[in-house]
TORFI-12157 format. One record per atom (N, C-alpha, C): z, x, y. Coordinates in pm, whole numbers, plus 50000, padded with zeros to 5 digits. Each point is the difference from the previous one (the first is absolute). Layout:
BEGIN
ZXY;...
END
This chain:
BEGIN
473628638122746;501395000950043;500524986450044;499704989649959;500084989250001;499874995450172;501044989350022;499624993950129;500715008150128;499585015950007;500715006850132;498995001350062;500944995650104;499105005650191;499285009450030;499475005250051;499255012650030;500795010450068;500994993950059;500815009450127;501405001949848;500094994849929;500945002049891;499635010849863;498694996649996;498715010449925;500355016550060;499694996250146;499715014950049;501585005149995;500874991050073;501275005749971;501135008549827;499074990349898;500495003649887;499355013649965;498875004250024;498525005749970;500355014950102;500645000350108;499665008850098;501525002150037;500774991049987;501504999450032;500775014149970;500935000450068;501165007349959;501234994849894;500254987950012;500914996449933;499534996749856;500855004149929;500394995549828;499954982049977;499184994849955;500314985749979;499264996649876;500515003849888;499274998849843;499684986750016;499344996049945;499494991149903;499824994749872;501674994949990;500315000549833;499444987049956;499345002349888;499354984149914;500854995949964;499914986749951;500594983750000;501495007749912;500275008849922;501265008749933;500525005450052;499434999550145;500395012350091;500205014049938;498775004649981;499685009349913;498765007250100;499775016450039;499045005250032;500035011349879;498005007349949;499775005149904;500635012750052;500245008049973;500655013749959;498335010749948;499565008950040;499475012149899;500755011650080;500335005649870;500385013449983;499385012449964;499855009250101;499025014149953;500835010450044;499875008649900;500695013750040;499905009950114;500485001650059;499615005350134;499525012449992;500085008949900;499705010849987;498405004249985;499914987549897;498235002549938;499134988350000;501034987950011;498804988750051;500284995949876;500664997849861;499854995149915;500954984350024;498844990649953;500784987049954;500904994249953;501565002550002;500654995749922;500384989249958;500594990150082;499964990849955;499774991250115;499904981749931;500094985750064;501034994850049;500554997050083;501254988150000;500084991850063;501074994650032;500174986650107;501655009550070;499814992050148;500944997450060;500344994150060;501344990750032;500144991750063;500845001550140;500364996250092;500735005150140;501355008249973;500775000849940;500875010949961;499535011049960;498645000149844;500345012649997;498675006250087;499974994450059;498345009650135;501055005950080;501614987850034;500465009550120;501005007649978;500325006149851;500755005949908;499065014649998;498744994349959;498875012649998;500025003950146;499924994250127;500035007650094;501085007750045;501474992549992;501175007350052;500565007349917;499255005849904;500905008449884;499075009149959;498305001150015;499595003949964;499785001549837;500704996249952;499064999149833;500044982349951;499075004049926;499284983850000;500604993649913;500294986250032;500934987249916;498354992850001;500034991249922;499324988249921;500594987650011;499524988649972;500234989149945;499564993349801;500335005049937;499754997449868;499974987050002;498684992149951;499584989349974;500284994049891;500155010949845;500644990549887;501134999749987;500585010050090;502114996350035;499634996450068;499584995750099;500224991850120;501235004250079;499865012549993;500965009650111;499485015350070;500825000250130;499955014850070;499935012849919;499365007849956;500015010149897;499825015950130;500305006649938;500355015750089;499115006349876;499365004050041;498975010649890;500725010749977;500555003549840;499975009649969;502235001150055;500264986649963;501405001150040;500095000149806;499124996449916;500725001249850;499575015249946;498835001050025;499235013649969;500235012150071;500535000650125;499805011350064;498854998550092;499024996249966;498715006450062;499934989850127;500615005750110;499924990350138;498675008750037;500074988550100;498404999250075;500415003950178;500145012350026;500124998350142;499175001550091;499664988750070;498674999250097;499925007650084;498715009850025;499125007150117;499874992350083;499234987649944;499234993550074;499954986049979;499934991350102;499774983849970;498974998650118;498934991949874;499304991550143;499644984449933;499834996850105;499114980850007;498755000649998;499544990649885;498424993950089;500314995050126;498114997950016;499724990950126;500354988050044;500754992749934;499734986349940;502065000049986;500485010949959;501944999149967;500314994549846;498944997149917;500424997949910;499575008549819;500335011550049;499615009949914;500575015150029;501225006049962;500365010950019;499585009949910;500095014750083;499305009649921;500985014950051;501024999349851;500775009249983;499825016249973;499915007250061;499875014149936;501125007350009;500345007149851;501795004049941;499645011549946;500855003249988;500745014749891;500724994249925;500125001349876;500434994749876;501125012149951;501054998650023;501145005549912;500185001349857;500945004249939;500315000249858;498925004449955;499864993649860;498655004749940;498844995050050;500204996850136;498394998350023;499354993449970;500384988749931;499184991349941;500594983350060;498934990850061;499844990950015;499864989249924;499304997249914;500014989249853;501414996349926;500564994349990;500434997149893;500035005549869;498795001449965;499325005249868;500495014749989;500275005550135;500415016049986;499035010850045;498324990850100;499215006450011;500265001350157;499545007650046;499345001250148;499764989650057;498724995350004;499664988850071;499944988949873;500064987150034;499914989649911;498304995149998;499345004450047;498395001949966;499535012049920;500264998049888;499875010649893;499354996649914;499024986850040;499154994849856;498484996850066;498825002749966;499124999250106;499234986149901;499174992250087;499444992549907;498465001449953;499584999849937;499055002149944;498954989249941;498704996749974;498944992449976;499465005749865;499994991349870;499985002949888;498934989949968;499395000849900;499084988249923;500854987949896;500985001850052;501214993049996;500704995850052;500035001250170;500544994450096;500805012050068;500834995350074;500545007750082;501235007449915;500615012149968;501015006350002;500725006550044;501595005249968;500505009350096;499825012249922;499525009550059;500535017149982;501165008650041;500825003849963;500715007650062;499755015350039;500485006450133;499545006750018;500465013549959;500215009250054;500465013249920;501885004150051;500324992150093;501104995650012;501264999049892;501285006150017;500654999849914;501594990550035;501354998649953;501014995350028;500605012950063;500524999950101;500925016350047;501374995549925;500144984149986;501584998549896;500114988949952;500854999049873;500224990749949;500324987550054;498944988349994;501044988950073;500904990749922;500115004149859;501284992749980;501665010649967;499325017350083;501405004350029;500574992250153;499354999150052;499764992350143;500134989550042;499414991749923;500234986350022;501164991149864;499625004949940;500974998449894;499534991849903;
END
C-alpha cells in the first residue's frame, strides 16, 4: 500500500469513512455479482462520480474506459443494475457490487447474463476458450444497434 503510516493503515483498514483509492486514472475496479445467487457478472471501473452516483441513486453508473465516459448500466438496454449491496476491500481500492438486473436480465453486451460465459481451457495446443451453455436473452444489434 505504498508509503502509509500505520495509524493511516488502521484507519483506512478499520475506519468508518469512505476514502477510495483511485489509481493514477483515478479509476477503482468494480466486480459485479448477482445478489440473488452469487453469480459473476461482470468487471468494471469506476471513477468518483459514478461510485457516488452508485451510492445516492442506488443503481450502478460506471466509468467506460474506451469512451472515456460516465456510463449508467443498462440506460441503452434496459437492463439496470440496482444495488442490494456495496462493499470495499480492506485496502479501498476494489468495490464489490451485488444487483438485480432488470429488463432482460442480461448483463453482457453480447446479450448474455454474465459476461464470463467462456471458460478457459488447456489443450495440447495451448490454451482455449469454451463457451459455456449460456445463451443471448436478446439481440444486441436490436439493442445496440
Amino acid at each position: 500500500m505504498g508509503n502509509i503510516s500505520a495509524a493511516d493503515k488502521k484507519s483506512l483498514e478499520e475506519g468508518k469513512a469512505l476514502t477510495p483509492r483511485f489509481d493514477a486514472n483515478g479509476l477503482v475496479t468494480a466486480v459485479v455479482t448477482d445478489a440473488d445467487d452469487g453469480t459473476v457478472l461482470m468487471l468494471a471501473h469506476m471513477n468518483r462520480e459514478a461510485l457516488d452516483l452508485t451510492v445516492s441513486t442506488g443503481i450502478a453508473h460506471y466509468y467506460s474506459r474506451s469512451r472515456k465516459q460516465l456510463w449508467k448500466k443498462g440506460e441503452t438496454s434496459g437492463n439496470f443494475q440496482t444495488v442490494t449491496e456495496a462493499r470495499i476491500d480492506c485496502d479501498q481500492d476494489a468495490i464489490w457490487l451485488k444487483v438485480r438486473v432488470g429488463g432482460h436480465a442480461a448483463t453482457c453486451h453480447t446479450g448474455r447474463r454474465s459476461c464470463f460465459y467462456r471458460r478457459i481451457e488447456s489443450t495440447d495446443q495451448g490454451p482455449v476458450l469454451r463457451t459455456d451453455e449460456s445463451r443471448p436473452l436478446f439481440d444486441p444489434s436490436d439493442v445496440y444497434g
